[in-house]
C-alpha positions as CSV (number, residue, x, y, z in Angstrom):
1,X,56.9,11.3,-49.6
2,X,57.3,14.6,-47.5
3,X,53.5,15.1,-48.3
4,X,52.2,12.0,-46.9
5,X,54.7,12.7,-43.9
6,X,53.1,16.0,-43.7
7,X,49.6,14.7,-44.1
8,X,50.5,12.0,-41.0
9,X,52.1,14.2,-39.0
10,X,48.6,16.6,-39.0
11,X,46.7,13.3,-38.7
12,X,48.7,13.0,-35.5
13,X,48.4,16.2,-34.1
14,X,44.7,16.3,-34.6
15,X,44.4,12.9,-33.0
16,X,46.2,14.7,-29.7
17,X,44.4,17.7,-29.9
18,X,41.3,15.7,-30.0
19,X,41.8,13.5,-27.4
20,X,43.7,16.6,-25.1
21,X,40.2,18.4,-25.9
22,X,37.9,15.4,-24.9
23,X,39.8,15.0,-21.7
24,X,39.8,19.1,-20.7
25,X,35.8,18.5,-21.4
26,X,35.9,15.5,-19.7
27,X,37.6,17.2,-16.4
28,X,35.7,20.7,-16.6
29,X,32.0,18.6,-16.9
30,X,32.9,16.6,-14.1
31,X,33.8,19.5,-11.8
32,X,31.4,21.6,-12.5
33,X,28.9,17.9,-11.8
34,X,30.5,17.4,-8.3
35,X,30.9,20.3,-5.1
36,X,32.4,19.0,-2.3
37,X,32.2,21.2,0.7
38,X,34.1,22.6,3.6
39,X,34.0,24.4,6.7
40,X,36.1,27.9,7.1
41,X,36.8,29.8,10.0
42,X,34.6,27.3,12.0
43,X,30.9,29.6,10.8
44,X,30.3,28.9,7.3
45,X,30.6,26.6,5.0
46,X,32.4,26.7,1.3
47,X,32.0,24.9,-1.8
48,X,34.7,23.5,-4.3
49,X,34.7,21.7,-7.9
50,X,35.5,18.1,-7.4
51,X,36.4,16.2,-10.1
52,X,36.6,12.2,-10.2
53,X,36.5,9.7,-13.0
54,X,34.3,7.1,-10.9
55,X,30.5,6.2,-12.0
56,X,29.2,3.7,-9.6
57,X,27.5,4.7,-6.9
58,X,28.8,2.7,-4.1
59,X,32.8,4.1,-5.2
60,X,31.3,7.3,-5.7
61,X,30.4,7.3,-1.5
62,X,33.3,6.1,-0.3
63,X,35.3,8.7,-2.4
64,X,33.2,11.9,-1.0
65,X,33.3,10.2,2.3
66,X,37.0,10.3,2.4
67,X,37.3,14.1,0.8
68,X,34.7,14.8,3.5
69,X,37.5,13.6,6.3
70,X,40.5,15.3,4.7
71,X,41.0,19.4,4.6
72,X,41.0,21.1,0.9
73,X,44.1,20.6,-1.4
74,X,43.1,23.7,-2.5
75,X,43.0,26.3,0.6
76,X,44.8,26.0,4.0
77,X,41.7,27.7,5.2
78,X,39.0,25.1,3.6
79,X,39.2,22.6,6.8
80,X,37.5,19.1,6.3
81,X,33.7,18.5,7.4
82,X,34.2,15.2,9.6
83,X,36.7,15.6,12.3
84,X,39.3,13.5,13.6
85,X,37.0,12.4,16.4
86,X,34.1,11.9,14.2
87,X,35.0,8.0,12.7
88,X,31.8,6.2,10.5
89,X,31.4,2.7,11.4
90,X,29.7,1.6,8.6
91,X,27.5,3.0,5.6
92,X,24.3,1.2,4.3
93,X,22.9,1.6,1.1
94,X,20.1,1.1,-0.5
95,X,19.9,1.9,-3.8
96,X,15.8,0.7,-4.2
97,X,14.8,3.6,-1.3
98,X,17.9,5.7,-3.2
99,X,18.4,6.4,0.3
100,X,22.1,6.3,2.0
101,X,22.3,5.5,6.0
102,X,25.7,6.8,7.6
103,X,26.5,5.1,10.9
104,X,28.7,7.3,13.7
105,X,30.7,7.0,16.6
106,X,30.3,8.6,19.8
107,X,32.4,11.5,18.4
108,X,29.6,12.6,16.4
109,X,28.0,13.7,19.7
110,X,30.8,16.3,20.9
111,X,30.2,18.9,18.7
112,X,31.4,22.2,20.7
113,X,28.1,23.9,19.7
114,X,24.9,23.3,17.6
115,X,25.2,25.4,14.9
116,X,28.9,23.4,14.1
117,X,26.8,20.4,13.9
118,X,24.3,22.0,12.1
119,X,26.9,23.2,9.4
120,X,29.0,19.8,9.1
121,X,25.4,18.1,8.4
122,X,24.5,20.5,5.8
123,X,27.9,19.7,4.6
124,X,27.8,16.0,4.4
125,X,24.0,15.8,3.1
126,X,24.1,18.7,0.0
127,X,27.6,16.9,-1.0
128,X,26.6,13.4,-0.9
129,X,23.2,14.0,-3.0
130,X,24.9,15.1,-5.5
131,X,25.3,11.5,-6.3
132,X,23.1,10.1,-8.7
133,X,20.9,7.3,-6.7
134,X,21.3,9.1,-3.4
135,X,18.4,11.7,-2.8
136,X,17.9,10.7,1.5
137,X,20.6,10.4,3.9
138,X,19.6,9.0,7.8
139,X,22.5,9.4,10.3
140,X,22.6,6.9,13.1
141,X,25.4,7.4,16.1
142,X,25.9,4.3,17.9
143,X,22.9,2.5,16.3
144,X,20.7,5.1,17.1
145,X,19.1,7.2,15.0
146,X,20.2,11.1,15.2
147,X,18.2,13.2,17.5
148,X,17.7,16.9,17.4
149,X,18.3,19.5,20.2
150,X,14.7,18.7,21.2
151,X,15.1,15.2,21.5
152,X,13.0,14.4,18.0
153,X,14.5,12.2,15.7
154,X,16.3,14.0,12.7
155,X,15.0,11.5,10.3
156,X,15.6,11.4,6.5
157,X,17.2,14.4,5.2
158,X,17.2,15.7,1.6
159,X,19.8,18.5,0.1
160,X,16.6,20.6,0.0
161,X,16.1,20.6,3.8
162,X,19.3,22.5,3.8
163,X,18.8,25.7,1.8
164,X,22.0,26.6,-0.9
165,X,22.9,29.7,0.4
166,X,25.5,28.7,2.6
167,X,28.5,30.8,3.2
168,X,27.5,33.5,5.8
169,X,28.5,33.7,9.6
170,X,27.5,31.5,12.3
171,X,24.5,34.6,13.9
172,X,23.1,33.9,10.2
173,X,21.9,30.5,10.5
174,X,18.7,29.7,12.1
175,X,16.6,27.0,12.6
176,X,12.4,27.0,12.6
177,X,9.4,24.7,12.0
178,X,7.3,25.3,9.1
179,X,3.6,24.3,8.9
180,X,2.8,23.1,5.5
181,X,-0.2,22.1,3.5
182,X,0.4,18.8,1.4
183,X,-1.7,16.6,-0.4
184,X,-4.0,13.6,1.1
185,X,-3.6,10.4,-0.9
186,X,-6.9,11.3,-3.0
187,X,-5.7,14.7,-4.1
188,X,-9.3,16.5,-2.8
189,X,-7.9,17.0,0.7
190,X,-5.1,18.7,2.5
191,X,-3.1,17.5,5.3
192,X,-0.6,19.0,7.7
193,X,2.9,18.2,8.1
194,X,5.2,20.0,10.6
195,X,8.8,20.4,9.4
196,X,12.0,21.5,10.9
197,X,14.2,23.3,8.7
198,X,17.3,25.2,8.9
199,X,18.3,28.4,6.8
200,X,20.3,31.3,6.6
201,X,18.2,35.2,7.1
202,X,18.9,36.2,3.9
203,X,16.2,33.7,2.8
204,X,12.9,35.0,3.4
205,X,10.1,32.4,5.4
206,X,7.8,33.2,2.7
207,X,10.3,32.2,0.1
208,X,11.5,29.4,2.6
209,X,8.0,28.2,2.4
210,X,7.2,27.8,-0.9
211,X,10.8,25.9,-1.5
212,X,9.3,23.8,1.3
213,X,6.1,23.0,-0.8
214,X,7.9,22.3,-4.0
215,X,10.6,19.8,-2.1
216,X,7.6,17.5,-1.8
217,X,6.6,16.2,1.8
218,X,8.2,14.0,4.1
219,X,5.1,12.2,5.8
220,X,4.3,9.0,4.9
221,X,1.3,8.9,3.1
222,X,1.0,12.6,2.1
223,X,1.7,13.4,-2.0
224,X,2.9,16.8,-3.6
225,X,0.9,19.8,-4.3
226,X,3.4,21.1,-6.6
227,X,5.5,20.2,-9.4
228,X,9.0,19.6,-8.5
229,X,10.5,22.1,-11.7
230,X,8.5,25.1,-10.0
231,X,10.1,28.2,-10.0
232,X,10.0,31.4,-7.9
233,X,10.5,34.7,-10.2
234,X,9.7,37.0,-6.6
235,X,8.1,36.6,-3.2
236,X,7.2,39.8,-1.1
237,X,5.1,40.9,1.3
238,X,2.9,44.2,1.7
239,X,0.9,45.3,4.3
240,X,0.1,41.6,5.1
241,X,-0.5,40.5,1.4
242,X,2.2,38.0,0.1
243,X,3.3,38.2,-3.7
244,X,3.8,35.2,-5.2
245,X,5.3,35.2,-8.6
246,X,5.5,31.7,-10.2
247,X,6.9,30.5,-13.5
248,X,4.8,28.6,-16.1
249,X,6.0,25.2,-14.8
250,X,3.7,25.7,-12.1
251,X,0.9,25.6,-14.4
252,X,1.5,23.1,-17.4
253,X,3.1,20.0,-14.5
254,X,0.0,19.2,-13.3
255,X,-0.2,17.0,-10.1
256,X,-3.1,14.6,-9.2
257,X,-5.1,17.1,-7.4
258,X,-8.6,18.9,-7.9
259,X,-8.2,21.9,-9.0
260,X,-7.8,24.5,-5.8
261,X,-5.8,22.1,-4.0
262,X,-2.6,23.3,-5.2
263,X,-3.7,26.9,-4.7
264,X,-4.2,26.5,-1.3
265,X,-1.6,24.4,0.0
266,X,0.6,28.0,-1.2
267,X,-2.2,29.9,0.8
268,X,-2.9,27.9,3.5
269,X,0.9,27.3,4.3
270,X,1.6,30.8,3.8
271,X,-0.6,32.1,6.3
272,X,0.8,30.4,9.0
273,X,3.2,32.8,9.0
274,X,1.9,35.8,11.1
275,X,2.9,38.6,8.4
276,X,0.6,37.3,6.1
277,X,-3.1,37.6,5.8
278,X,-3.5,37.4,2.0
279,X,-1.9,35.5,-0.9
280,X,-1.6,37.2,-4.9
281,X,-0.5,34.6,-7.1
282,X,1.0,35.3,-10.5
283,X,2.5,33.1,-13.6
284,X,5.2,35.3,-15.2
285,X,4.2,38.6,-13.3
286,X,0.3,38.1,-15.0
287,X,-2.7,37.7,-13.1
288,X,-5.3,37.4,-15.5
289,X,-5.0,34.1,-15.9
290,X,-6.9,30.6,-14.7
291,X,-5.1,27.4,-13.0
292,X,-6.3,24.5,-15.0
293,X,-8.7,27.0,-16.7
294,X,-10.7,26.6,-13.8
295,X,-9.4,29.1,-10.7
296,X,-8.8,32.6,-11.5
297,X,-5.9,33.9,-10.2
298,X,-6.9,37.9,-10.1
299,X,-7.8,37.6,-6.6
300,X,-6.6,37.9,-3.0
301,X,-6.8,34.6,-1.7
302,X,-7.5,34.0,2.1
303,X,-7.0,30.7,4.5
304,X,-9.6,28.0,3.7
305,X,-9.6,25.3,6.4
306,X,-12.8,23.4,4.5
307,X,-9.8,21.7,2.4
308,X,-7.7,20.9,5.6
309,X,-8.4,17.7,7.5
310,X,-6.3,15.2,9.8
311,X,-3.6,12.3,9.0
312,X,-5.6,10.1,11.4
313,X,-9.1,11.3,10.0
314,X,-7.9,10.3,6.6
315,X,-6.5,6.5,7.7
316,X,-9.8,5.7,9.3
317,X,-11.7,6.8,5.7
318,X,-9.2,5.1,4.4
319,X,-10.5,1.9,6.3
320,X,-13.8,2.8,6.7
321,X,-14.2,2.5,2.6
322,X,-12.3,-0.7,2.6
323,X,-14.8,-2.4,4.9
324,X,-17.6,-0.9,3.1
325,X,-16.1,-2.0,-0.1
326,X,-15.7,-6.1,1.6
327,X,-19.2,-5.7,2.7
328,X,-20.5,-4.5,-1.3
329,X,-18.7,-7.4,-2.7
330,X,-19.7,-9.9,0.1
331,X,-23.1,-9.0,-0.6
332,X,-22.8,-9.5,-4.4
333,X,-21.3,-12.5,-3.8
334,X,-23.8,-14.2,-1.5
335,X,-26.6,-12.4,-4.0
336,X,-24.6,-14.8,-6.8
């Protein structure tokens, strides 16, 4: 009898050490899945885990909006990213766009300075993407959509607009417009987008660049140039020449380009900053090699505008090849 009291007893304990096991898994999973962040010292902005139980996407928004108005449990000096004076009127999401729209106040305009709204945005947009179904955030205050210190609307905003390493004092941050090179809708032609960004000067802009690039575009109607599970190994520049060191996702994730498109969205992008003349490109510190076995990479590459042409120029090939295409098949049909 005392054996199968013994035997019941372990049966028991292993059924709460099980189940205490599961939930510590449970809780350390989900923090290290969730960062909700704060402002300290009103110049930089701190992460901590965040843990919650909830799946759905909607409860998921409403419980990251309300951390997001409340100061950490955790530190008196972690102080909450929406202020007293900042209320949301209303959220709208849309889960086909995976885009969530975040409707202000009037108190979202009385930020004491740019840079605080600058950091409570970062804030708001890297915590909320974290949410599975929410990759773009729009912020409207009073109805109307946020506008910028130039008076250009902010428009969509992705986690990646706002570069990770946060953290460093207020003279760190700083905000530029990037030129990039993305794809046209055909993948043999590149287009320009012009893109606001904000980041920290520890970042490089040739490093800024590229992280640009792989983020994708932003302009309707323009497609990526590079796979979205590229990696940069290094990024410097010498004497005007720019070293890019890639990883080999950059050349097994092929994207629905010819073949020297990709290359010279990195080149053509990269030289519009004024330090750099030249681009090296390498796959795991190794240059001998071909992209798509077609482009050797063991050479300095230079700007090539032949590649580049206009938004507008490609819309009206666009239609010019639709009426062409009517007229071919009105043709055949009348020749029926």
């Amino acid at each position: 009898m005392r054996n199968r009291i013994g035997i019941l007893l372990c049966f028991l304990i292993c059924l709460v050490c099980t189940g205490c096991g599961g939930e510590s898994e449970k809780t350390a999973s989900s923090q290290q899945g969730y960062r909700m962040y704060y402002i300290r010292s009103q110049s930089k902005l701190v992460s901590e885990n965040f843990s919650t139980e909830l799946t759905v996407t909607e409860d998921l928004i409403a419980e990251f909006l309300g951390a997001l108005s409340q100061d950490s449990p955790n530190s008196v000096d972690n102080k909450r990213v929406l202020a007293e004076n900042i209320q949301i009127i209303k959220t709208n999401y849309d889960a086909e766009k995976r885009q969530l729209a975040l409707y202000f106040d009037s108190g979202y305009m009385e930020w004491k300075n740019q840079i605080a709204e600058i950091l409570s945005r970062a804030a708001i947009v890297r915590t909320l993407a974290q949410i599975d179904g929410v990759d773009y955030l729009i912020f409207y205050v009073n109805d109307q959509p946020l506008m910028d210190s130039s008076g250009k609307i902010v428009g969509t905003m992705r986690a990646s607009d706002f570069i990770e390493d946060l953290g460093g004092d207020v003279n760190d941050y700083e905000k530029t417009t990037l030129t990039l090179y993305f794809s046209n809708s055909k993948g043999d032609k590149l287009i320009e987008e012009q893109r606001e960004v904000v980041y920290t000067t520890s970042t490089s802009m040739s490093r800024l660049v590229i992280e640009q690039l792989v983020a994708g575009p932003k302009t309707e109607g323009l497609s990526p140039v590079l796979p979205s599970d590229t990696k940069i190994l290094n990024i410097s520049t010498q004497e005007g020449v720019c070293y890019v060191n890639l990883d080999s996702g950059f050349m097994t994730s092929a994207v629905a380009t010819i073949e020297v498109l990709p290359i010279y969205a990195i080149v053509n992008s990269l030289s519009e900053l004024t330090s750099i003349s030249k681009v090296q490109i390498a796959i795991n510190g190794e240059t001998n090699r071909k992209y798509r076995e077609v482009v050797a990479l063991d050479v300095l590459f230079e700007r090539n505008l032949d590649l580049v042409t206009t938004l507008e120029e490609e819309q009206e090939s666009i239609a010019a090849e639709g009426e062409q295409r009517e007229e071919t098949e009105g043709m055949k049909s009348k020749g029926q």
